[in-house]
C-alpha positions, -999 to 999 in steps of 0.1 A, spaced: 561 -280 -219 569 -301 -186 535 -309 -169 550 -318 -136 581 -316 -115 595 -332 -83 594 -321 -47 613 -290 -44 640 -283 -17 630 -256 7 662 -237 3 693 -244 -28 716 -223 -38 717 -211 -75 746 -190 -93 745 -166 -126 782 -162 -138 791 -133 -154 819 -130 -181 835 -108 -208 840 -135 -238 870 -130 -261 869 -140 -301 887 -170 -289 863 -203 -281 888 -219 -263 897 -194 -238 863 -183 -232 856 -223 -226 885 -223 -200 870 -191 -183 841 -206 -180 853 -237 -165 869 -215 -139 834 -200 -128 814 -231 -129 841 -249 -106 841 -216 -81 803 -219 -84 802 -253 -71 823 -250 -45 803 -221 -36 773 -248 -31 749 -244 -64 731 -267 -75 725 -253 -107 744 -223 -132 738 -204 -158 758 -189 -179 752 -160 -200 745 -154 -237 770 -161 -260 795 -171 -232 816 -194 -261 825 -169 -285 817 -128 -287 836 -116 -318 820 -108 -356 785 -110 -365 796 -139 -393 822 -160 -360 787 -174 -358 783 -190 -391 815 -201 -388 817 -216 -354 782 -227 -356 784 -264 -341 753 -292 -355 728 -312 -334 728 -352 -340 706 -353 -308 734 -364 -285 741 -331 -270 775 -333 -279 770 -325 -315 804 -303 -309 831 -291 -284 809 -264 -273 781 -286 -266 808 -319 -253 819 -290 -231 790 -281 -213 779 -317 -209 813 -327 -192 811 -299 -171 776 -307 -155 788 -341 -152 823 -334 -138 805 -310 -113 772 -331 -109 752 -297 -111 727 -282 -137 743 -263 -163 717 -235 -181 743 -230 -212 739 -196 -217 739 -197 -257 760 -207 -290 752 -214 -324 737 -242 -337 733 -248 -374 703 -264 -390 706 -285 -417 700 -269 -452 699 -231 -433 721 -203 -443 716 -184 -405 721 -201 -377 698 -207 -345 709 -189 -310 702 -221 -285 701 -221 -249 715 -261 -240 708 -271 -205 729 -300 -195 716 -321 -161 745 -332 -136 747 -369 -154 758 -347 -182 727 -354 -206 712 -328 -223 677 -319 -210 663 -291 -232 671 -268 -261 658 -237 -268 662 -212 -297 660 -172 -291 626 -170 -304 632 -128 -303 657 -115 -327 675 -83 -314 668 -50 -338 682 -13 -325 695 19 -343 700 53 -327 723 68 -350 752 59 -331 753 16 -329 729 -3 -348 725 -44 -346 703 -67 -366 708 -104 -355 685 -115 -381 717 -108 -406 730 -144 -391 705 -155 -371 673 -169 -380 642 -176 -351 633 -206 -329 596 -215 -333 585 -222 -296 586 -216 -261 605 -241 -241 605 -249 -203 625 -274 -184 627 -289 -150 657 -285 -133 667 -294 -103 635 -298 -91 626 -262 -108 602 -256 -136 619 -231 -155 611 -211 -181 641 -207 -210 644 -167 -225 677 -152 -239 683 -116 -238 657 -99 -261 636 -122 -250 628 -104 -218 608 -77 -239 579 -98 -242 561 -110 -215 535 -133 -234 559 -157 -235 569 -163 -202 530 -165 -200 525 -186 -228 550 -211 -207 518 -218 -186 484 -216 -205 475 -249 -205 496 -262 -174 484 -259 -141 517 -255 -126 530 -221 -127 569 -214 -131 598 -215 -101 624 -199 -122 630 -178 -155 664 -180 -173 674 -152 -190 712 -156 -203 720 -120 -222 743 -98 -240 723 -66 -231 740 -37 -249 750 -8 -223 725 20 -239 697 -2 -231 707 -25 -208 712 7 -186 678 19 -197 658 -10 -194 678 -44 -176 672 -45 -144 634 -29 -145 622 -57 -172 643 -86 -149 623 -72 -115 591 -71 -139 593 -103 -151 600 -119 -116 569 -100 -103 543 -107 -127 549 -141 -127 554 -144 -91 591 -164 -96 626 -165 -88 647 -152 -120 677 -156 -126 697 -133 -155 730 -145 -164 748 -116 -188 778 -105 -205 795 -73 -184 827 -54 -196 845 -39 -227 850 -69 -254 881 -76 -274 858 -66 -306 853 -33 -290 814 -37 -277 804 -32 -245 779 -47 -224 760 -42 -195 764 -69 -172 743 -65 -138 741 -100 -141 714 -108 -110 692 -132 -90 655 -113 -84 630 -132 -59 594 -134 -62 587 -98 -50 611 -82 -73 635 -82 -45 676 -83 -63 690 -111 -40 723 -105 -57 740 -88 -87 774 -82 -102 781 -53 -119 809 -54 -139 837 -81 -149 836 -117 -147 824 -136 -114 799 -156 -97 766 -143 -85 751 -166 -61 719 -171 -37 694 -190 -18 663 -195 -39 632 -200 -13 605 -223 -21 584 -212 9 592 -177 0 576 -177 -34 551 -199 -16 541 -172 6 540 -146 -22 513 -164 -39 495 -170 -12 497 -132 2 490 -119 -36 475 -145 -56 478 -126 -90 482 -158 -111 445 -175 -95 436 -138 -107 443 -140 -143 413 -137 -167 429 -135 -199 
């Protein structure tokens, strides 16, 4: 947990990027170079990119692309990547996901890197929520190659307290509370970096995103996957940026681009203030 942050600005810009990853890590790397560098010229100050954005292919690409994590972050080209690109840009980079290997495990862990703009890595968190889902018609069971984080994690970035979640993560409220028992400094932003699948990202996405941003009275912003895949899966994309109220300041539907807004201090300011839910809580 991060007790404290700096001063806030009263207005920055902030950008989800949306992309269609390929089996291939290094063409997904150099798509993702393209976005961050149209992202920073848009203005942000800080991106996120969405889950998975290095590599969507087989379950088992993970086990075999799965990088280690000597506590440099640049244990591996994925990593090296991200931190050069925060430093090349001199932005905040929320790193989406890859795989990360843990010494002596069989599965791997899904981590969310986030890389601040002198390139050092500031946090790492592991999808604490493995994704389960059968209808008869697709099923998926990460747990096959993935195994669990064991915590929540938050991070301040540029100037934000944010609150790291990846995909399936967005199901469970308690932990986006659980981010501030015990801290008397509520969260500015929720990351949620995802590969929702169309059934129930159409379903489900963009009600859970508004919910979360509501209930806990922050800016959130959902960086996702969004097209047909070279492995033949689709995903839902609607990557977005969701205010304090619940209000969608932008979204993309489809395809890969940039997704950008203002974030407003004084605006969630003001929502608190009006509404003071979190002052409210009992339990």
């Amino acid at each position: 947990m991060t007790p404290a942050h700096p001063a806030k600005d009263p207005t920055m810009k902030i950008a989800a990027l949306q992309m269609v990853s390929t089996p291939s890590v290094e063409r997904n790397l150099a798509a993702a170079a393209g976005l961050i560098a149209d992202a920073a010229r848009q203005g942000a100050v800080l991106v996120a990119l969405p889950e998975y954005f290095c590599l969507m292919g087989a379950e088992t690409d993970k086990l075999a692309f799965a990088e280690p994590d000597d506590g440099s972050g640049r244990g591996g080209p994925i990593q090296a990547f991200l931190s050069d690109q925060a430093r090349a840009h001199r932005l905040w980079i929320i790193g989406g996901t890859l795989p990360i290997r843990e010494p002596g495990h069989q599965r791997v862990r899904n981590a969310c890197c986030v890389y601040a703009p002198d390139g050092t890595r500031a946090a790492r968190y592991d999808k604490l929520h493995l994704f389960a889902f059968d209808n008869g018609r697709e099923s998926y069971d990460e747990a096959r190659v993935l195994e669990p984080g064991v915590e929540p994690v938050t991070v301040v970035a540029a100037g934000l307290r944010t609150g790291l979640s990846v995909c399936y993560d967005l199901r469970f409220p308690e932990l986006y509370r659980a981010m501030t028992f015990g801290d008397t400094t509520p969260l500015d932003l929720i990351s949620v970096p995802a590969a929702f699948t169309c059934t129930t990202g159409r379903a489900h996405w963009e009600l859970l995103l508004r919910a979360r941003a509501v209930e806990n009275q922050c800016h959130v912003i959902a960086a996702a996957q969004g097209g047909t895949h070279e492995n033949g899966r689709r995903t839902w994309g609607h990557s977005m940026i969701v205010d304090p109220w619940g209000e969608v300041l932008a979204v993309r539907a489809e395809g890969e681009g940039v997704v950008i807004a203002d974030i407003d201090a004084e605006r969630q300011r003001q929502v608190r203030l009006q509404l003071p839910a979190l002052a409210h809580r009992r339990l």
